[in-house]
Structure formats: C-alpha cells, structure tokens
LODRENLUM-577931 format. One record per residue: y, z, x of N, C-alpha, C in turn. Coordinates in nm, 3 decimals, decimal comma. Each point is the difference from the previous one (the first is absolute). Layout:
BEGIN
<pt n_py="Y" n_pz="Z" n_px="X" ca_py="Y" ca_pz="Z" ca_px="X" c_py="Y" c_pz="Z" c_px="X"/>
...
end
This chain:
BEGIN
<pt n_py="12,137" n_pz="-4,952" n_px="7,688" ca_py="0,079" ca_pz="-0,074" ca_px="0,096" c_py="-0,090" c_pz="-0,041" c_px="0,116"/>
<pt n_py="0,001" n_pz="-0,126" n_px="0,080" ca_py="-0,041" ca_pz="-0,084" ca_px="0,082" c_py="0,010" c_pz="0,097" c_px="0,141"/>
<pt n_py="-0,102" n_pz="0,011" n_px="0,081" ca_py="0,013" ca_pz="0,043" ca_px="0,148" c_py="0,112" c_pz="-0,071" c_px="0,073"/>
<pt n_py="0,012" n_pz="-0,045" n_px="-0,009" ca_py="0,108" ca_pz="-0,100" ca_px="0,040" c_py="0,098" c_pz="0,015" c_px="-0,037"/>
<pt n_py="0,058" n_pz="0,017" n_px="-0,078" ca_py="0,121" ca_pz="0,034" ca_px="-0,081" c_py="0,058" c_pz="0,116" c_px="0,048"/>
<pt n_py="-0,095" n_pz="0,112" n_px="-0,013" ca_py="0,010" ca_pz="0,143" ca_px="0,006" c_py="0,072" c_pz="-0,002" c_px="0,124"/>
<pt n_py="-0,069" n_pz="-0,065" n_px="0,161" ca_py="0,007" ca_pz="-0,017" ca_px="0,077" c_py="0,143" c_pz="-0,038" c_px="0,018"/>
<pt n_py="0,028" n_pz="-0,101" n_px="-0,090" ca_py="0,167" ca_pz="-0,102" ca_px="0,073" c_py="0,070" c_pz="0,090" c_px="-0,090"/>
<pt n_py="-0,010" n_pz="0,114" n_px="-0,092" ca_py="0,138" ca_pz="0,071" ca_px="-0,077" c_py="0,000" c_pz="0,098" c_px="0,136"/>
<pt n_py="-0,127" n_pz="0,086" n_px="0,058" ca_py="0,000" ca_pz="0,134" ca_px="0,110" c_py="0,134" c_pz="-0,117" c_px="0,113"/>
<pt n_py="-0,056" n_pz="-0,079" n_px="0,007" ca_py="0,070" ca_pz="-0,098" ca_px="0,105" c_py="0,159" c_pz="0,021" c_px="0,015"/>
<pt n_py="0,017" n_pz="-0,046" n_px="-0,139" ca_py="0,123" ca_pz="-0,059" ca_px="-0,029" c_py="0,075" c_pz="0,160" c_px="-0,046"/>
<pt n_py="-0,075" n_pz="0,098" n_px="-0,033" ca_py="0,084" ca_pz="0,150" ca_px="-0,053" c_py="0,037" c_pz="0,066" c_px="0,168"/>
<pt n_py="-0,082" n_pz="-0,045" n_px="0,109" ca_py="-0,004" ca_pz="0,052" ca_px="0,115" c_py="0,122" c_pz="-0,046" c_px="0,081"/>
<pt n_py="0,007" n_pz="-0,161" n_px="-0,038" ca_py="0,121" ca_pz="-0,074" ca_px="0,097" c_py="0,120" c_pz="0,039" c_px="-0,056"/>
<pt n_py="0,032" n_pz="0,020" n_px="-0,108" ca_py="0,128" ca_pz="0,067" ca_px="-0,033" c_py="0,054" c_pz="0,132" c_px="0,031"/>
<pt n_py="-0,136" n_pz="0,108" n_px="-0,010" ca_py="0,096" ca_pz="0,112" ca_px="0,050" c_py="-0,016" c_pz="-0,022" c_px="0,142"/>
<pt n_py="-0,063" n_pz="-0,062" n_px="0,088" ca_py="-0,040" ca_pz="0,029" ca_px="0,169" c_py="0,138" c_pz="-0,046" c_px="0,022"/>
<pt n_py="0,146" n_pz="-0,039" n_px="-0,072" ca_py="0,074" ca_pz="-0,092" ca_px="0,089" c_py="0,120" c_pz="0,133" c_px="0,005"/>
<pt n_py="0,066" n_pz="0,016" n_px="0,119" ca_py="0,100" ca_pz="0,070" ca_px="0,080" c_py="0,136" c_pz="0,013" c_px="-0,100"/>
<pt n_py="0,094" n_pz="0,116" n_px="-0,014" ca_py="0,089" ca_pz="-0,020" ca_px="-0,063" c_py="0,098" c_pz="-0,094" c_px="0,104"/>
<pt n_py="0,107" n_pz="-0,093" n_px="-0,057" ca_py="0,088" ca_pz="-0,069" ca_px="0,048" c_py="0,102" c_pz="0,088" c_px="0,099"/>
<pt n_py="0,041" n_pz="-0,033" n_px="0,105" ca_py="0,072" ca_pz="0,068" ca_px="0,057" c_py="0,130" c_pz="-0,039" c_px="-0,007"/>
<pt n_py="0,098" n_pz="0,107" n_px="-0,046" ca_py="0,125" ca_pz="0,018" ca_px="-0,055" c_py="0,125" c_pz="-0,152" c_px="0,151"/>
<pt n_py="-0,039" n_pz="-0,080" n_px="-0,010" ca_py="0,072" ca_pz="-0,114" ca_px="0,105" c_py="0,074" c_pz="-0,075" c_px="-0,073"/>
<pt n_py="0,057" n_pz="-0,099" n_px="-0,014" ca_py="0,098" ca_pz="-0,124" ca_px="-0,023" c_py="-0,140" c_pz="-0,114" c_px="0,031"/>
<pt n_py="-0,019" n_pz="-0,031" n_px="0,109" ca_py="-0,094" ca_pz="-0,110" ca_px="0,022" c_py="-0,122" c_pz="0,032" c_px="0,103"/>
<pt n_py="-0,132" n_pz="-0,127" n_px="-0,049" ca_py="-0,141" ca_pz="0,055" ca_px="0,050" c_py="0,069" c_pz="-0,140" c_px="0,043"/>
<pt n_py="-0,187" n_pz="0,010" n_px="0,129" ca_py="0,010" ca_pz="-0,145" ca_px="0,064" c_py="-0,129" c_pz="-0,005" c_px="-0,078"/>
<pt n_py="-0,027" n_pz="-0,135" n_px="0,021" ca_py="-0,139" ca_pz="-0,058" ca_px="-0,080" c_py="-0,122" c_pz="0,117" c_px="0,051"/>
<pt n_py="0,003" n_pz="0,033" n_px="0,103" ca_py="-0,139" ca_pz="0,046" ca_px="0,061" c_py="0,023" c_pz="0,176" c_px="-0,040"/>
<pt n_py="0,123" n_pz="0,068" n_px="-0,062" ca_py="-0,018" ca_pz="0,136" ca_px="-0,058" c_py="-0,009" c_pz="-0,043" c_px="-0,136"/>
<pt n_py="0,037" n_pz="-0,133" n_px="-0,074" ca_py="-0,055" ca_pz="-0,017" ca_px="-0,130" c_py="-0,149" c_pz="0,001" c_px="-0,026"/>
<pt n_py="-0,011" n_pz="-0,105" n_px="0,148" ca_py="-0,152" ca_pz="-0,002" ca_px="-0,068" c_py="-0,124" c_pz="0,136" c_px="0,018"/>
<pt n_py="0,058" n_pz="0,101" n_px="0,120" ca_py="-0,034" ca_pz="0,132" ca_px="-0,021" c_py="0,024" c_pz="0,074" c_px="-0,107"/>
<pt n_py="0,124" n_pz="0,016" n_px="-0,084" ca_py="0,027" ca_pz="0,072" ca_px="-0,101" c_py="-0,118" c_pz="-0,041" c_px="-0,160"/>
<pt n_py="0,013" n_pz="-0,145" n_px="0,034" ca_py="-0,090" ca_pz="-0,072" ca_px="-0,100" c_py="-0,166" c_pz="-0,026" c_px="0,049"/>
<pt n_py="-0,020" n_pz="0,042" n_px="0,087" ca_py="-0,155" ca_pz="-0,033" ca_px="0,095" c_py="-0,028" c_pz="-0,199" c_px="-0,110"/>
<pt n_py="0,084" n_pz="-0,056" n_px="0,092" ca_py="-0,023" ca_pz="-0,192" ca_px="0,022" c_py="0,037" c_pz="-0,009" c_px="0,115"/>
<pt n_py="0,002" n_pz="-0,062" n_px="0,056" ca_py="-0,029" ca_pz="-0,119" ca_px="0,116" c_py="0,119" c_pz="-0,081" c_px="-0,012"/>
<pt n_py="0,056" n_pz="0,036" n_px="0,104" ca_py="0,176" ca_pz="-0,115" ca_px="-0,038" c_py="0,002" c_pz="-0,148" c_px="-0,055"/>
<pt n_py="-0,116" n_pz="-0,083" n_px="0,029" ca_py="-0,048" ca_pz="-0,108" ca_px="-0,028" c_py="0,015" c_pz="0,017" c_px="-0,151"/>
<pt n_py="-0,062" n_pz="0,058" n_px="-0,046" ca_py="-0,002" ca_pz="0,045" ca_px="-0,140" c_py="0,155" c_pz="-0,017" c_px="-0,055"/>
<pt n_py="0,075" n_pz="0,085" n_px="0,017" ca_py="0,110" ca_pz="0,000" ca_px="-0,054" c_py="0,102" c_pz="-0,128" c_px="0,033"/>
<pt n_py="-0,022" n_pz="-0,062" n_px="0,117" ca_py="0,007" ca_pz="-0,101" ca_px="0,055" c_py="0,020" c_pz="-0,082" c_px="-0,159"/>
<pt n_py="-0,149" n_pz="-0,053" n_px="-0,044" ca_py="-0,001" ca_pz="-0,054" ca_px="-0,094" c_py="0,018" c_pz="0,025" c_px="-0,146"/>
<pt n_py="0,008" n_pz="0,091" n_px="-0,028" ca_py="0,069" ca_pz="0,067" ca_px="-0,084" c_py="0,114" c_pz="-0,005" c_px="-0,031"/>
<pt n_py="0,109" n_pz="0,003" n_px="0,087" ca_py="0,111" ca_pz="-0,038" ca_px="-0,006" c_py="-0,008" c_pz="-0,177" c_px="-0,009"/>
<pt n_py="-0,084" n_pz="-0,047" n_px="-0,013" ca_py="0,002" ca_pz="-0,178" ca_px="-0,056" c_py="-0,021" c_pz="-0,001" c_px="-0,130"/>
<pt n_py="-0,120" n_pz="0,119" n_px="-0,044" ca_py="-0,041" ca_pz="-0,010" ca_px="-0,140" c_py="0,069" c_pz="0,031" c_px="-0,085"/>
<pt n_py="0,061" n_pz="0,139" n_px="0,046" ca_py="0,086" ca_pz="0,081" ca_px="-0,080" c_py="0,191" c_pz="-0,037" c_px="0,026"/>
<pt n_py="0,032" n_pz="-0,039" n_px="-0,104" ca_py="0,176" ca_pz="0,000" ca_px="0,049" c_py="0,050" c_pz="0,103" c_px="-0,006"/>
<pt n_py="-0,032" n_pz="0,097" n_px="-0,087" ca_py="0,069" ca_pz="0,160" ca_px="0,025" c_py="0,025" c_pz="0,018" c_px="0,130"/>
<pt n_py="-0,155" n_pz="-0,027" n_px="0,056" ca_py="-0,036" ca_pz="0,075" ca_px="0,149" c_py="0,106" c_pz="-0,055" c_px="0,126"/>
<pt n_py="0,096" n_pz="0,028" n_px="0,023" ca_py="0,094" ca_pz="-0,130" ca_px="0,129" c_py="0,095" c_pz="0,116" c_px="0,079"/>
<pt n_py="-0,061" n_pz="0,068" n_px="0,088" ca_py="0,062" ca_pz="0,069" ca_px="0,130" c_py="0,088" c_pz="-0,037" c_px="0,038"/>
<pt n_py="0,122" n_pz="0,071" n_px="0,056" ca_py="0,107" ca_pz="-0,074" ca_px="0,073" c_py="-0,044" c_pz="-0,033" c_px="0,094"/>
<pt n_py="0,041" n_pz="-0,137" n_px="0,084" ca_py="-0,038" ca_pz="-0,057" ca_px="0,112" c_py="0,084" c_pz="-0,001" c_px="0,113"/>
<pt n_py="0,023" n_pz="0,104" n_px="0,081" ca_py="0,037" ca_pz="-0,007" ca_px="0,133" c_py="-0,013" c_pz="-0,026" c_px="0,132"/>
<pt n_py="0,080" n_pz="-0,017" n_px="0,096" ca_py="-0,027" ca_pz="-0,036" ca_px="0,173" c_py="-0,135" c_pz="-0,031" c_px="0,013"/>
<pt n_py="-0,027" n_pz="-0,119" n_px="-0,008" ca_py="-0,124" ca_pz="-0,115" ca_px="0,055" c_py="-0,087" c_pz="0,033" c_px="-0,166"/>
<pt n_py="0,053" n_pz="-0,018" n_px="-0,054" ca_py="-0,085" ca_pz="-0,005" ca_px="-0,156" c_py="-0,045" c_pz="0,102" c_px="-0,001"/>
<pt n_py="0,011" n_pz="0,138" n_px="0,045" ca_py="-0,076" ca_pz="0,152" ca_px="-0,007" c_py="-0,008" c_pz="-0,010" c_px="-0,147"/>
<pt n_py="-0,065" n_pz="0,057" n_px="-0,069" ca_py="-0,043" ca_pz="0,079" ca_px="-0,176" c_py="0,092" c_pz="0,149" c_px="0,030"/>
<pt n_py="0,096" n_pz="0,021" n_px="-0,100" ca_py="0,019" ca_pz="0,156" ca_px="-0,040" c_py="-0,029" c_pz="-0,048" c_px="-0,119"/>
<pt n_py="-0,083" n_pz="0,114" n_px="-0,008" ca_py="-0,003" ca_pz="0,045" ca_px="-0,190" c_py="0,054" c_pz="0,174" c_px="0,002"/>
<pt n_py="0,061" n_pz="-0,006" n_px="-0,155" ca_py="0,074" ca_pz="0,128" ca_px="-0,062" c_py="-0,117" c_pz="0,076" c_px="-0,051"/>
<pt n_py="0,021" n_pz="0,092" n_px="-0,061" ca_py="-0,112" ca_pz="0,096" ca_px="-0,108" c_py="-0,010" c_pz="-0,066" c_px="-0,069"/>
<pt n_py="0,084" n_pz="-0,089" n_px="-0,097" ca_py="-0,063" ca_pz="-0,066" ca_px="-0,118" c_py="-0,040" c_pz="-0,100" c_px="0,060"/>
<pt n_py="-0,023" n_pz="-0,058" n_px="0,081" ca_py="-0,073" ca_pz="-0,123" ca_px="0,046" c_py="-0,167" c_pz="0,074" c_px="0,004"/>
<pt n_py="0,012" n_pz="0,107" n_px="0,115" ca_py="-0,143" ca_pz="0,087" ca_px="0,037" c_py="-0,093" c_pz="0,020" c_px="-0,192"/>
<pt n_py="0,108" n_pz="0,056" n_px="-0,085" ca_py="-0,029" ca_pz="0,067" ca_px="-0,157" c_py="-0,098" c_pz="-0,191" c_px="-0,036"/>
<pt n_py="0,072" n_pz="-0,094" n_px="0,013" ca_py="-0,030" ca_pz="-0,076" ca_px="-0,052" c_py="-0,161" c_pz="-0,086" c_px="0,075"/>
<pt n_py="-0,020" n_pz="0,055" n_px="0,112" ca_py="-0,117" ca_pz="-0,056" ca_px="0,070" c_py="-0,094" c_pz="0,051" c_px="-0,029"/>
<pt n_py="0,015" n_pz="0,139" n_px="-0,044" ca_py="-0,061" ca_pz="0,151" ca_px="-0,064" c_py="-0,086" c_pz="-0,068" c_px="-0,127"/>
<pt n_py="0,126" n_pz="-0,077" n_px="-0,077" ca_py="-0,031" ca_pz="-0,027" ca_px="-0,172" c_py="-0,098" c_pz="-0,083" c_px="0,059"/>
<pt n_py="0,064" n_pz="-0,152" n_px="0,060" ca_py="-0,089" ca_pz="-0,102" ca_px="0,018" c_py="-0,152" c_pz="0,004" c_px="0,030"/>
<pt n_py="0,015" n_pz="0,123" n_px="0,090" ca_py="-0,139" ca_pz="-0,008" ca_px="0,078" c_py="-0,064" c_pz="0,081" c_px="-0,154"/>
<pt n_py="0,027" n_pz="0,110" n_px="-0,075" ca_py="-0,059" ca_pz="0,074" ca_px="-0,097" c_py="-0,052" c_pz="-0,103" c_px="-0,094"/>
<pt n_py="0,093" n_pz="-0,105" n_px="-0,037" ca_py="-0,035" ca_pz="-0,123" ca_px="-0,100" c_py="-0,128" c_pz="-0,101" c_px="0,045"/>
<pt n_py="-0,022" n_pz="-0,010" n_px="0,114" ca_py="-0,058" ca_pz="-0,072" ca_px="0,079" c_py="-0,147" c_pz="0,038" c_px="-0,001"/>
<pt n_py="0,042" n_pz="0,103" n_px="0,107" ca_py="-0,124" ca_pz="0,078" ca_px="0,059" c_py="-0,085" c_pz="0,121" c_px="-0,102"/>
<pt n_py="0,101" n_pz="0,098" n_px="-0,086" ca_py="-0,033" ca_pz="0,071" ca_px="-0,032" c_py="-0,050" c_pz="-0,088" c_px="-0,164"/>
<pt n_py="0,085" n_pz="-0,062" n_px="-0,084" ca_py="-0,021" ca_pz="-0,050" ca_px="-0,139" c_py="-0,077" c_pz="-0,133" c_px="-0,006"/>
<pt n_py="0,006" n_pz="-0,101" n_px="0,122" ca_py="-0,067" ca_pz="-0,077" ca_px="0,034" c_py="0,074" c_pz="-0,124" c_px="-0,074"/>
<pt n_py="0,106" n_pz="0,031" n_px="-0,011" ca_py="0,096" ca_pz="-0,114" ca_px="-0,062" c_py="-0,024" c_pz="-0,148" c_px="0,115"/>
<pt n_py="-0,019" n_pz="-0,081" n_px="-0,080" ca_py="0,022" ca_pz="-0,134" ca_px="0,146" c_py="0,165" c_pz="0,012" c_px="0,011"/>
<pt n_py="0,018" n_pz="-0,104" n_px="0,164" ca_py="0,172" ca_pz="-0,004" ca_px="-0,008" c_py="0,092" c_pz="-0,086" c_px="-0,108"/>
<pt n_py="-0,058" n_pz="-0,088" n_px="-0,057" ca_py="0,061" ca_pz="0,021" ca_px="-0,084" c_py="-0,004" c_pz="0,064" c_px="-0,127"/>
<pt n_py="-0,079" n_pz="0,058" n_px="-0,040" ca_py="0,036" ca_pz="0,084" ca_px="-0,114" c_py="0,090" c_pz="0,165" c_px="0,077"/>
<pt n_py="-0,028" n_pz="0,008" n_px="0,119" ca_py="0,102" ca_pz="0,144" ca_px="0,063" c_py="0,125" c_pz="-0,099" c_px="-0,048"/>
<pt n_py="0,045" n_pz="-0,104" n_px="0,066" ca_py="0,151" ca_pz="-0,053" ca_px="0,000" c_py="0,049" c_pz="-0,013" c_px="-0,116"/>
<pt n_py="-0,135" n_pz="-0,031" n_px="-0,123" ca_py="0,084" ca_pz="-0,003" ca_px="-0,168" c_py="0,033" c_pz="0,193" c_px="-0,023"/>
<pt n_py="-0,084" n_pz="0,025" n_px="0,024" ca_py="0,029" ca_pz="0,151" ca_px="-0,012" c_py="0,107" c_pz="0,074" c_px="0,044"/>
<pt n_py="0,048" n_pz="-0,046" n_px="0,119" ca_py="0,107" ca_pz="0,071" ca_px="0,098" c_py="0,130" c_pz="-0,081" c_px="-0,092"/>
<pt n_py="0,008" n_pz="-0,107" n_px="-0,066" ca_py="0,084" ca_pz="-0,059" ca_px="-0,045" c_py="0,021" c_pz="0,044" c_px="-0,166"/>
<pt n_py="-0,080" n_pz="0,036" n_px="-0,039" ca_py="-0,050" ca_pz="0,074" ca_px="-0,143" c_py="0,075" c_pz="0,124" c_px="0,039"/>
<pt n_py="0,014" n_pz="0,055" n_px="0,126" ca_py="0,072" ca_pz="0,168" ca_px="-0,030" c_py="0,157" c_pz="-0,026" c_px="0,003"/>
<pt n_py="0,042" n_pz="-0,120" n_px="0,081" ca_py="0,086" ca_pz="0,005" ca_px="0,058" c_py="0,081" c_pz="-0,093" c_px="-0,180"/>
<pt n_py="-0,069" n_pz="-0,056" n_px="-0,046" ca_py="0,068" ca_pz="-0,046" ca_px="-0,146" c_py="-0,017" c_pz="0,120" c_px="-0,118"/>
<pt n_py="-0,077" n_pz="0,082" n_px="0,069" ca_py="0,027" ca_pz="0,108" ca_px="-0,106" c_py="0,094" c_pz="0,075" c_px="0,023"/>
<pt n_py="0,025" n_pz="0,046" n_px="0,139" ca_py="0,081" ca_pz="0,099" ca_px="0,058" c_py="0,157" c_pz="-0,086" c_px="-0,057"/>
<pt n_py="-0,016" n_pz="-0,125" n_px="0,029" ca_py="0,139" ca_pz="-0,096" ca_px="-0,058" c_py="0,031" c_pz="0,031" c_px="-0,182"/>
<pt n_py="-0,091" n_pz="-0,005" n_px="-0,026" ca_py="0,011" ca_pz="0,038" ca_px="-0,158" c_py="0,041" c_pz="0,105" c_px="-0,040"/>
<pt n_py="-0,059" n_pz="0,081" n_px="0,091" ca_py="0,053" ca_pz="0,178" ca_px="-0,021" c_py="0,177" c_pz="0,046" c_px="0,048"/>
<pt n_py="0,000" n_pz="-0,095" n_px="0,112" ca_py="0,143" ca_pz="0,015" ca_px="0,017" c_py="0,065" c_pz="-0,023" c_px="-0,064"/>
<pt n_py="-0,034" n_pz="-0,134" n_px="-0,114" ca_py="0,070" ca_pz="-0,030" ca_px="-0,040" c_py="0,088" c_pz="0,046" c_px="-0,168"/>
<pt n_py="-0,170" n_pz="0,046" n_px="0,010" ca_py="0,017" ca_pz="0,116" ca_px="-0,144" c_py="0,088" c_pz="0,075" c_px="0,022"/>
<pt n_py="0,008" n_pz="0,061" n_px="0,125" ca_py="0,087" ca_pz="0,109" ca_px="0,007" c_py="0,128" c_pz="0,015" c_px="0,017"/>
<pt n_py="0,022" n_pz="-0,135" n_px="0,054" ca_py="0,127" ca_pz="-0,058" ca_px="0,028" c_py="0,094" c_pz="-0,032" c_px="-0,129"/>
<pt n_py="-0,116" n_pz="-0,047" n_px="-0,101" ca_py="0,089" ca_pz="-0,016" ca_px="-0,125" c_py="-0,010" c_pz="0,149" c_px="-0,078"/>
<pt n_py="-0,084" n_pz="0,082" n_px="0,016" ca_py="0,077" ca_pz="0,153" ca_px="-0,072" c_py="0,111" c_pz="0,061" c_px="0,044"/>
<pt n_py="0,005" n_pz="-0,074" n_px="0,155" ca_py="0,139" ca_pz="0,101" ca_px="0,006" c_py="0,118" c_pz="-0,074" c_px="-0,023"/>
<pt n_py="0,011" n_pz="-0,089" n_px="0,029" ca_py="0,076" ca_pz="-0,073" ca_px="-0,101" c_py="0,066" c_pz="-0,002" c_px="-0,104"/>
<pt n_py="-0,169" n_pz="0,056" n_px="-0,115" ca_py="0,018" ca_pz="0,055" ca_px="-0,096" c_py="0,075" c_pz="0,163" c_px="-0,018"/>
<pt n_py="-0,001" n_pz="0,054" n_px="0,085" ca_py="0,005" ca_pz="0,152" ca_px="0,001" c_py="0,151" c_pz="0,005" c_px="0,056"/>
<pt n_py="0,049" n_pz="-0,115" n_px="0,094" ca_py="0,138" ca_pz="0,006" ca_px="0,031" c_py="0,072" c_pz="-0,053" c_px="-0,121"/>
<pt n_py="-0,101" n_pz="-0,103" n_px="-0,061" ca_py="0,167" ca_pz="-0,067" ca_px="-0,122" c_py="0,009" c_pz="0,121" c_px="-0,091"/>
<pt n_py="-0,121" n_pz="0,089" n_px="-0,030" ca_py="0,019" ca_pz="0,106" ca_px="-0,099" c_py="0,080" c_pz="0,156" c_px="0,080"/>
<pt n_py="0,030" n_pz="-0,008" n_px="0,080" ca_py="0,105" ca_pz="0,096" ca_px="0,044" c_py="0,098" c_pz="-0,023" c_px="-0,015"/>
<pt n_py="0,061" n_pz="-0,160" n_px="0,074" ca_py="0,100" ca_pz="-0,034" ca_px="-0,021" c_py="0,040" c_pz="0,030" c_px="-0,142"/>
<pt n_py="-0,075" n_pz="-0,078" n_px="-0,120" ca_py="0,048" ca_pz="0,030" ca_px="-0,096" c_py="0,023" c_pz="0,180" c_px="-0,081"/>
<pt n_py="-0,070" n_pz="0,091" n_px="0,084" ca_py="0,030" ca_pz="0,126" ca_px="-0,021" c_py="0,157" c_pz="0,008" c_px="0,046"/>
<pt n_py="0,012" n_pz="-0,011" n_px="0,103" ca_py="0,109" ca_pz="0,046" ca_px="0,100" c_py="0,143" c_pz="-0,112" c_px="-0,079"/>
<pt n_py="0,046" n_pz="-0,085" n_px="-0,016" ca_py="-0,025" ca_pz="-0,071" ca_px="-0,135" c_py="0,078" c_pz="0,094" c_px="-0,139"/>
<pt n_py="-0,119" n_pz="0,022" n_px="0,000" ca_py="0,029" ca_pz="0,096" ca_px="-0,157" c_py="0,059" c_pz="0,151" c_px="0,059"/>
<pt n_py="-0,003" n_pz="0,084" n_px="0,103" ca_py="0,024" ca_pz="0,080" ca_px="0,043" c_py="0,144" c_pz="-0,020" c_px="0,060"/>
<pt n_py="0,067" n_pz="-0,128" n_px="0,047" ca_py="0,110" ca_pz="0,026" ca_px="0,037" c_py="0,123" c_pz="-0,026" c_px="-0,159"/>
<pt n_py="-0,081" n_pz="-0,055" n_px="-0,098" ca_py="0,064" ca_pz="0,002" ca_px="-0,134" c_py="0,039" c_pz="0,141" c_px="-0,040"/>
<pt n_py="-0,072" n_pz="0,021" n_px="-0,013" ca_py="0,008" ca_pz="0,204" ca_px="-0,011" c_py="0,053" c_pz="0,042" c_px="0,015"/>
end
C-alpha cells in the first residue's frame, strides 16, 4: 500500500471516532451541528443545496434547526465524502440507493404481513366453524 494511502485511511479511521456523541435534544443550531460534525457551517450551508435529504427546519429570520436525523445524516455525508472519497454526486446516488432500498424493504414487509393477516383471518375463519 501507497504512503499516501496509508496516510488518508489513519486520516479518515481518526475523523470518525474523534466526533462527540449527539446530545439527547429535539434541535441543533447550525454552529452545534457543525461542532458535533467538526464542518464549518458554510459547509453544511451547501450541502443542504447538494443534498435534498439534508433540509433543516427554517425558523425566525431563516435560523437552521436540525433534528438527530438531520445531525446522523451530515455524519453519513461527510463519511461518504471525506472518509470514502465519494464525489457529491456519487454520495447523493448513494444516499438515494439506501433510501430505495430501505423503500423496498418496507415494502417487502408490508406485503408479508398482509400475508400473515389474510392467513389468520382464514384460521380464525375455520376456528369459528368449529
């Protein structure tokens, strides 16, 4: 492996654990996101252009709140980015790749139970024949 390389994995294994656990709140302002995430509000700033996931509620004079899953998702972005070296757009096909899988999975699941309710019914069904 490349000096260099070696170098940007120590890098990139370092910036993930150095970051703070989330603190148990409802909403960050941009400037405890970008502490929780060590970026630069600017950063997320634009991020929220790149990324459509990424969109804070906007309150009194355009303030940024972001939730935990907003903070979770700046976490991913920056990991895709910074740490995997994804360009932005291949992070944004990616972030959209989980979110059509996660859709798929629901949806699987959505039709077993389905499945699992019409086959009770039909127990319960045969059980009130009885």
């Amino acid at each position: 492996m490349s000096d260099h390389k070696e170098k940007m994995e120590r890098k990139t294994d370092t910036r993930d654990t150095d970051l703070s656990p989330i603190p148990d709140k409802l909403y960050f302002s941009i400037g405890e996101v970008g502490e929780l995430c060590q970026l630069k509000p600017h950063v997320l700033r634009y991020w929220e252009q790149e990324f459509p996931q990424l969109s804070p509620s906007k309150r009194r004079g355009n303030r940024r709140y972001y939730q935990r899953k907003d903070v979770l998702l700046v976490r991913q972005i920056k990991s895709l980015l910074y740490g995997k070296g994804y360009t932005i757009e291949g992070a944004r096909l990616q972030l959209m790749g989980d979110e059509s899988v996660s859709l798929q999975k629901m949806q699987r699941s959505h039709a077993m139970l389905q499945s699992a309710v019409s086959q009770l019914e039909k127990v319960v069904d045969e059980l009130e024949v009885v």
